[in-house]
N, C-alpha and C positions, 0 to 999 in steps of 0.2 A: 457323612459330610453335611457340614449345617451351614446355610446363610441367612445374612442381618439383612441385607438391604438387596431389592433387585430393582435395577435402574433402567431405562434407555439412556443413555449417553451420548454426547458429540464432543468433547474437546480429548477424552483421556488417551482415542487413539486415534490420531493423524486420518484426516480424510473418511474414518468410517463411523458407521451408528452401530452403535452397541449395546447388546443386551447385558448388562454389567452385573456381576454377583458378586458382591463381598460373603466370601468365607468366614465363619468365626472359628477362633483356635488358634488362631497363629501363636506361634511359640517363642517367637523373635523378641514381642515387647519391647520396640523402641524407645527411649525417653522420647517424650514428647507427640508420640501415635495421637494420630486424629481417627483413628476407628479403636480406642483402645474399649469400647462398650462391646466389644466383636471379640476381643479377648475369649471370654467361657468358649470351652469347643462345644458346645450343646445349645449357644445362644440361637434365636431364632428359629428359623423353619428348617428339615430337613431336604436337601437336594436330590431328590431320586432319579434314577434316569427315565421314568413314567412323567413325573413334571414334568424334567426341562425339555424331555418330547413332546409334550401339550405346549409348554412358553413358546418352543421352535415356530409350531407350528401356529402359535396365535401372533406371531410377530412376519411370517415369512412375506417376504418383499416388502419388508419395513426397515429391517436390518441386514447390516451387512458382515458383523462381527459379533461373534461371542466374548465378555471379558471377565477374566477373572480375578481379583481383587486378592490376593493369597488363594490360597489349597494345593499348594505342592507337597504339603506335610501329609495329605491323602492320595498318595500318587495315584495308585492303583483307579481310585474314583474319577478323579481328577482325569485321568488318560482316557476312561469310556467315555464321558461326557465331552470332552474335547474333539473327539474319533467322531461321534454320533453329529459335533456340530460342521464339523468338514465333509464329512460325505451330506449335509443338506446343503454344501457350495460355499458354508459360510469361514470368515476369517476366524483366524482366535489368536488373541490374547492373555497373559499371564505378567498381573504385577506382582514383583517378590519382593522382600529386602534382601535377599539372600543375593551373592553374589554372580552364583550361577544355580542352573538347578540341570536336574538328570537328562541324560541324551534323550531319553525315551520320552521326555514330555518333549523336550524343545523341536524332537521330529513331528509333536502334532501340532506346532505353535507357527503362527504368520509371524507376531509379533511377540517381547520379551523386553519388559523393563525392570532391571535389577537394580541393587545396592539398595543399605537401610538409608532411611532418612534422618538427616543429620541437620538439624536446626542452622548450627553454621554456615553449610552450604548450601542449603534450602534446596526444593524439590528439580523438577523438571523446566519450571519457570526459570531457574538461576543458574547464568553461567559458569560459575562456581560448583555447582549441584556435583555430588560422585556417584548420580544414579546415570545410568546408559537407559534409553529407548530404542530398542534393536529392531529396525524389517530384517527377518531371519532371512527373508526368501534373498536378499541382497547382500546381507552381510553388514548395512548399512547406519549407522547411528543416525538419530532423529531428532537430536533432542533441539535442535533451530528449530523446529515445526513448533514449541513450546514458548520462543523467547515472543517477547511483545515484539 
């Protein structure tokens, strides 16, 4: 598993700081993708679990969430890296465009926003939007935390 960009963040998920990875690879290829340079699955750097246990640990009590930008098409990697960020206390996140993704991630997930992005309905911003922002621990949609 490869990522383009690694970020700290504050707006993508509601109330936390996030150490953010956009995955390349995604296989979905929306018209109109604003990461579509992420496309090559080989783009960028590779995500070991050796790194993001160093990043963990150069970020700890800095952040409060992990987020992932795609890589549910790497499940199996995907599920260790997630596991390793929960047992250091921290939240995680997974943006997909897929609609849903497998039980066995979304048991390591706090949080889960689906559906592809659709120009017409624009993102999380738009009331209109057919992406969902889920707290799994509640069951609860978020996506008013997004509108101005």
């Amino acid at each position: 598993m490869y990522f383009s960009r690694e970020q700290v963040v504050f707006q993508e998920v509601p109330g936390e700081v996030s150490l953010a990875y956009t995955i390349s690879g995604c296989p979905l290829r929306c018209p109109g993708c604003h990461s579509a340079d992420t496309w090559p699955a080989m783009a960028g750097e590779p995500l070991s679990e050796e790194y993001f246990r160093q990043r963990l640990e150069t970020y700890a009590g800095l952040i409060s969430c992990v987020l992932f930008m795609g890589g549910e098409w790497h499940e199996a990697q995907l599920l260790l890296l997630l596991k390793l960020a929960r047992r250091q206390g921290l939240n995680t996140c997974l943006y997909t465009g897929l609609d849903t993704v497998a039980p066995r991630l979304q048991a390591e997930l706090t949080y889960l926003k689906t559906g592809p992005w659709l120009r017409d309905l624009g993102g999380l911003e738009s009331p209109l939007t057919n992406q969902r922002f889920m707290d799994l621990r509640s069951n609860r949609c978020l996506n008013h935390k997004f509108h101005q």
